[in-house]
N, C-alpha and C positions, 0 to 999 in steps of 0.2 A: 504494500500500500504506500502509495506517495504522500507527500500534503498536500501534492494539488486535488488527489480525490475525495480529501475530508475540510477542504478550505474555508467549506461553505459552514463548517462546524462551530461550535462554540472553542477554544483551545481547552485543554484538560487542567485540571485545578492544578497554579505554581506554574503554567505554561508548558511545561513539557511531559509525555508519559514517562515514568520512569521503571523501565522493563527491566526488572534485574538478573533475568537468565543469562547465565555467562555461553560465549562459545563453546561449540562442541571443546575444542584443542583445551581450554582454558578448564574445561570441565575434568577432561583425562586427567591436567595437570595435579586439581584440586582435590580430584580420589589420591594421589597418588602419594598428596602430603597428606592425606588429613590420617595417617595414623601417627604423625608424629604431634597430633593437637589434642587440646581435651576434648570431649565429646558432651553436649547438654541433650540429653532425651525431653522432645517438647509433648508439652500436654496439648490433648485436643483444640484448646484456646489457642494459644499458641501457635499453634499449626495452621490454624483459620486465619491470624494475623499475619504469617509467614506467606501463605497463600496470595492476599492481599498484597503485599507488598512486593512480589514477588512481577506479580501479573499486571502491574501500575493501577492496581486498584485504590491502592493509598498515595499516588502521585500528590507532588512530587517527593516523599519520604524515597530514600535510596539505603535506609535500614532501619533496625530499631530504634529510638529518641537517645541523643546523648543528654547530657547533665541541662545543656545549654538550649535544646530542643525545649525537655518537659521543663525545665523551670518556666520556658518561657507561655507554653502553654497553658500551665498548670496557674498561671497568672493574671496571662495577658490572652490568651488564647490568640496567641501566635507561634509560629517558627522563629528562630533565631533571623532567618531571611527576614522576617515579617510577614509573610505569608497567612493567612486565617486558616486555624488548625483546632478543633474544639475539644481535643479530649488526647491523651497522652495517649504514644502507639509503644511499652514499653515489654522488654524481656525480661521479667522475674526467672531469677535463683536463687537457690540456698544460699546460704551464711556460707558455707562451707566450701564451695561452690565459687565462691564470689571470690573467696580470700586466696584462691588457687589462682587468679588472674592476675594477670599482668595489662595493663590497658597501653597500647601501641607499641607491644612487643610480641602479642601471640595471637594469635585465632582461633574459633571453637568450630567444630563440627556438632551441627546443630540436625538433629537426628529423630525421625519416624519411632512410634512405640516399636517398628519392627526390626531398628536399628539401620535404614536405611538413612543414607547421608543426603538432606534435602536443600540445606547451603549453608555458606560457610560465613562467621562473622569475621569479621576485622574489628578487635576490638579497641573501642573510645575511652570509654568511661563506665568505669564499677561506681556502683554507689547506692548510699540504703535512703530512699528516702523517706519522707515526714506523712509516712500513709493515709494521717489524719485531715495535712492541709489539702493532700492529693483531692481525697474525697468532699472537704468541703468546698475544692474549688471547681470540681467535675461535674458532682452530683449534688451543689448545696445542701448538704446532710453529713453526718456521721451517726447517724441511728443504722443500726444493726437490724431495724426494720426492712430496711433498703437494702434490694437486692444486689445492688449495684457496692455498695457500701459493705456489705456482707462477705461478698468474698475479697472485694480488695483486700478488707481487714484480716480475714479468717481462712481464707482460701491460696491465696496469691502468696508466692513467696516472697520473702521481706527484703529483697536486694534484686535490682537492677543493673545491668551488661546494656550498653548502647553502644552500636557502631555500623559501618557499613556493609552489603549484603551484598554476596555473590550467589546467585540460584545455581544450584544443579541439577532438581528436575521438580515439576511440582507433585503436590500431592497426589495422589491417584485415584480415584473417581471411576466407580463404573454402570452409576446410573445419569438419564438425561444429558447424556455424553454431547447431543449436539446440540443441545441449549447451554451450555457450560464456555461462553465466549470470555475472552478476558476484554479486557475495554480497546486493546486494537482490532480484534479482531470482530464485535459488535461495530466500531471504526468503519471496518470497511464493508460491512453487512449494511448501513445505511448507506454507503456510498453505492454499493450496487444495486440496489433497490431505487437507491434516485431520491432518498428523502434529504429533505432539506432543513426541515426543521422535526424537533422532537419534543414532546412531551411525555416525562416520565413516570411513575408510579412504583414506588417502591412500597412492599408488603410482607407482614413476616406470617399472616394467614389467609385463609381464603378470601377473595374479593365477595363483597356482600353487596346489598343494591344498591345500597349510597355509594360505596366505589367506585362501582359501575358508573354509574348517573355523574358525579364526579370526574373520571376521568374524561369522559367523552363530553363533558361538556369542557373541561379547558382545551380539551385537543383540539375541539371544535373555533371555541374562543381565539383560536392562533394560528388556526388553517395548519396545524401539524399531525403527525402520526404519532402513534402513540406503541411506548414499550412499556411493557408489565416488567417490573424489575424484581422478582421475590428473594428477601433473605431463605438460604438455605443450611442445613446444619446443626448446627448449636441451639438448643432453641430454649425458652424460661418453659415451668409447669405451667400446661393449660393449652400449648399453641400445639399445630402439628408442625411433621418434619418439614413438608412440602404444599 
């Protein structure tokens, strides 16, 4: 895909996609050190965030948040760029874990429950931060009522690794295989279609009749086409998967 075929597009949030799959060559090279690196086994979360970041879902982030990133997020709800960024994109680790790092000396192999190596960090910056202001300035709360507040607190490990990301392959998926576009690839799926404008709709359950009625009426509203965006995955009690 060119930019002349998506020109007519809005540009992607921070201006650029930021696709972190490294080249095949670059890939060989990075199996071929990572047994000489630690390895962090990522949780579910984790892996959905990796994904993201991975496929320029989280553009322009080109890794985890360093110290400089969330502080400034976690603030200002900015990047260090400036860029508007609402919520820290961060890699919890153990204590234990953390203190095995070296920040701008070593790299981790960042690895599948099945031990497969899905990319590798370059690391920034180790560091534990203030979980409390995290949460008040994320989720305005620190009530443990809050889900959200819940497991940052309880859940999440209490140390942070930021730095920049090399993909080796993504996660593997073997349902809805051809709805599963990463944002270039939806990119050029309007370009061959011919659309020109879009209106989106993002859903983490079924569309209900005010959706419905909703959606098609701002599509309507703007003479554009309309894509159904749904969260998939990870999902709170109550919703379903898909």
């Amino acid at each position: 895909m060119t930019a002349s075929t998506t020109s007519h597009l809005i540009p992607p949030h921070g201006g650029e996609l930021a696709e972190l799959i490294a080249q095949p060559e670059r890939i060989s090279e990075l199996k071929g050190h990572s047994r000489e690196w630690s390895s962090w086994d990522l949780t579910a979360r984790q892996i959905c965030d990796l994904e993201l970041l991975m496929s320029g879902g989280f553009s322009p982030l080109r890794g985890f948040m360093t110290l400089a990133d969330y502080e400034g997020v976690c603030h200002n709800m900015r990047l260090k760029s400036g860029v508007l960024w609402p919520m820290p994109i961060t890699l919890d680790i153990s204590e234990q874990f953390a203190k095995s790092l070296k920040p701008g000396s070593s790299k981790i192999a960042l690895r599948d429950a099945e031990g497969v190596m899905l990319a590798v960090l370059h690391i920034e910056d180790v560091w534990q931060p203030d979980k409390k202001i995290e949460a008040k300035s994320v989720f305005n709360s620190t009530s443990h009522a809050h889900p959200g507040v819940d497991y940052l607190l309880n859940t999440a490990y209490p140390w942070y690794v930021g730095g920049r990301i090399e993909g080796v392959q993504a996660p593997a998926h073997y349902d809805f295989k051809s709805l599963r576009l990463t944002p270039t690839e939806l990119r050029a799926e309007f370009a061959r279609l011919g659309w020109r404008r879009v209106v989106a709709f993002q859903t983490r359950n079924p569309m209900h009749r005010a959706h419905v009625e909703l959606t098609f009426r701002a599509a309507k509203q703007v003479e554009a086409n309309l894509l159904i965006h749904p969260s998939v995955g990870m999902t709170k009690p109550g919703d379903v998967d898909y």
